[in-house]
C-alpha positions, -999 to +999 in steps of 0.1 A: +274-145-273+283-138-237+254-132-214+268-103-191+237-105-171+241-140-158+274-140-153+288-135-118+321-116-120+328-106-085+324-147-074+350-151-109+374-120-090+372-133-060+385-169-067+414-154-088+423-130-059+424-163-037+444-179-054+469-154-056+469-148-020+476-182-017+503-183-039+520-157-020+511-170+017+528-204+006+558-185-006+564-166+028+556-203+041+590-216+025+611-190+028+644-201+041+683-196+041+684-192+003+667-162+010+691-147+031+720-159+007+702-137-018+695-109+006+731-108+014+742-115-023+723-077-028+739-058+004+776-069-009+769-056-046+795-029-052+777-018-084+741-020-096+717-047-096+708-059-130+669-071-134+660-090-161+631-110-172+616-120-208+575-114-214+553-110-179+581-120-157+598-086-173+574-062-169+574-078-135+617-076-130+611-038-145+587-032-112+611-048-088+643-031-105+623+007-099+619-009-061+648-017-052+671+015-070+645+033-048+650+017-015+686+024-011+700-004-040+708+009-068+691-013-097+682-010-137+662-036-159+674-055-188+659-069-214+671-099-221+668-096-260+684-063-263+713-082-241+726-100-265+725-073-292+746-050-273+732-041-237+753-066-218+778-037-218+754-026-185+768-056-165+798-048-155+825-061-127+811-057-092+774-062-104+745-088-093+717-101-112+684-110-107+668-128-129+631-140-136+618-166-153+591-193-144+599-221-163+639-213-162+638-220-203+632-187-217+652-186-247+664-147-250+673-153-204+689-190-218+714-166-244+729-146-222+733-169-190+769-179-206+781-145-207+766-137-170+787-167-161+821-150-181+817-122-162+814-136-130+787-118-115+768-132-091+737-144-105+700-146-083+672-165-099+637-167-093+621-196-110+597-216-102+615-249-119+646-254-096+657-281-120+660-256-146+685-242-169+682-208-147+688-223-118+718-245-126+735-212-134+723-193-106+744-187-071+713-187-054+680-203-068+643-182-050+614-209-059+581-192-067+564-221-076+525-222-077+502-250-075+485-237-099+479-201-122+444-181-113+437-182-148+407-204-153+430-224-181+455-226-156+475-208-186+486-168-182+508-159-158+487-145-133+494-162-098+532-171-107+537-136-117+521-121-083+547-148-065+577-133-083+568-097-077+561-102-037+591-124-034+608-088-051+591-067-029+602-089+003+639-088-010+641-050-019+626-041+011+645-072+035+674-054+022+668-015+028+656-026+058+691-041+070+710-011+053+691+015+081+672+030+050+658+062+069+621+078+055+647+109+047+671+088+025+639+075+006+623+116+003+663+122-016+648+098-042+613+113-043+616+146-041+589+157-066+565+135-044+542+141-011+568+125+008+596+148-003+581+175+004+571+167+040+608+154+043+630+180+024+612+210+025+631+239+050+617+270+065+635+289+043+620+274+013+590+288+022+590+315+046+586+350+039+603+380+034+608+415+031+580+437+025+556+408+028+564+403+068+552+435+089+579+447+115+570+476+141+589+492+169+575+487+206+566+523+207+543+523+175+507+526+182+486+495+174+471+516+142+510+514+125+509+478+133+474+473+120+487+496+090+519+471+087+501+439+088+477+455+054+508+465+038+527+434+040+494+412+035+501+396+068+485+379+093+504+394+123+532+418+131+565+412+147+581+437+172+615+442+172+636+462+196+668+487+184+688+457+182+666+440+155+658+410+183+622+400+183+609+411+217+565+401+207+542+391+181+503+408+175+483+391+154+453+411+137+429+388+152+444+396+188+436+436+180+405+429+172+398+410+204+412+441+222+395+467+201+362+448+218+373+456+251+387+491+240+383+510+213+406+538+221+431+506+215+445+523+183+466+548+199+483+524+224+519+515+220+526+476+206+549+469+233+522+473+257+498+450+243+519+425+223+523+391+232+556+390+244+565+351+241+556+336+209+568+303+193+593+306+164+615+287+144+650+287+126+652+289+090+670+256+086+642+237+103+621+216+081+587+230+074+570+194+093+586+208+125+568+244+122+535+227+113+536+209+143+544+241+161+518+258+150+489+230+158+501+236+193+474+250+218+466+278+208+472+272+173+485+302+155+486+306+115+520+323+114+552+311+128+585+340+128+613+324+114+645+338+138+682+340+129+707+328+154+706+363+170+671+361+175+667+386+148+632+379+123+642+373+087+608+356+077+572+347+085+558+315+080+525+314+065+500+282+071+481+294+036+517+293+022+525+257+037+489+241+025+501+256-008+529+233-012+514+201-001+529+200+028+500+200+053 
């Protein structure tokens, strides 16, 4: 019967996570120039990498295949067993391998090493046996040897499996690193993520239109524009002269402000009132760059979005952007 009560299992966490911080500090302690063979095994890969790993080391080779294909390399996982029951047919010319195994004997990794070798692909192993089968048929051998596992039996692969996927983590990301991987070339591959959005959303993904943004002449009294702004839902109206240019911008907080200091405000014309220099923003811009304009001093809650003539064709709308997970 286990006594919950007595038993300390913070003090029993906390020893396993220092032992696996060890394991990876001595790793990054021994790096050296096999690394950068690997690294540059990766960067001259024509094809895909291939990931494959038998038990824990696999679920761990899936992890690092999803890292690298996206960081810029594009990578799948194999499972070793299904490899040599058809799914070798993913390697093909022009591919590299990576593959894990601790002790460099797993029997499904040991069956297809042979055929890795017929196809001449070049072959990355991370073991932590470099007098293993594994490595003998590897191009370049990564050690991830441990001085021990944090299992208290020194048995499941706890601290040797940590090793292998921080050694995967340093390679996918030594390598996107050296290709110029840009935040924008990782939002292509995350789209449906917070990151995409900040990075691949446009104005014109979002902006307003039609009957939903509130356009007056100069000479219309400051009731059509307050009439405008209800109509289209809006936070402000944009005044345009005859040649469809915007010429100012009056928010409905601004006519209130006024209304304060006259009430007989109503039956002014916009164009006296309006403020005449507002920021804006192309369509084409990404919606980032219009957040930023709009936490500018003052900050303003709606940003006219201007074709090339100066000419609006939207409103953007801070409600809108906070919508979208943007800001």
């Amino acid at each position: 019967m286990i006594h919950t009560e007595t038993y300390n299992f913070a003090a029993a966490a906390r020893e396993v996570l220092r032992l696996e911080a060890e394991a990876i500090a001595a790793l990054a302690d021994r790096l050296d120039a096999r690394f950068d063979a690997a690294c540059q095994l990766l960067l001259a890969c024509h094809g895909r990498v291939v990931v494959t790993g038998m038990g824990k080391s696999g679920a761990v080779a899936r992890k690092i295949a999803a890292t690298l294909a996206s960081t810029g390399t594009p990578a799948l996982f194999l499972h070793p067993a299904e490899g040599v029951h058809g799914d070798l047919g993913m390697v093909t010319a022009g591919d590299a391998v990576v593959a894990l195994s601790y002790s460099g004997e797993s029997d499904e990794l040991r069956a297809i090493l042979p055929i890795l070798k017929r196809l001449r692909v070049p072959l990355i192993a991370m073991t932590g046996k470099p007098g293993s089968t594994l490595a003998e048929y590897a191009d370049v051998v990564l050690d991830v040897a441990v001085e021990r596992e944090a299992c208290p039996l020194n048995l499941a692969p706890t601290s040797s499996t940590t090793a292998m996927l921080a050694l995967g983590d340093a390679l996918a990301l030594a390598v996107m690193q050296a290709r110029r991987f840009t935040p924008e070339d990782f939002a292509l591959f995350h789209p449906g993520g917070a990151l995409g959005r900040r990075l691949l959303m446009r104005v014109s993904d979002l902006m307003r239109t039609g009957e939903r943004m509130a356009v007056v002449p100069p000479t219309a009294a400051v009731r059509e524009a307050l009439f405008a702004i209800t109509r289209a839902q809006a936070g402000c109206v944009f005044v345009v002269g005859e040649d469809g240019a915007l010429q100012g911008l009056l928010s409905d907080g601004d006519i209130r402000r006024l209304l304060l200091k006259d009430e007989h405000l109503l039956r002014s014309p916009v164009g006296e009132v309006m403020f005449c220099q507002p920021r804006t923003i192309a369509p084409d811009r990404l919606v980032t760059e219009a957040v930023a304009l709009m936490e500018q001093l003052p900050p303003c809650s709606e940003l006219p979005v201007l074709d090339e003539a100066g000419r609006p064709i939207g409103v953007l709308n801070l409600k809108d952007v906070v919508r979208a997970g943007v800001a």
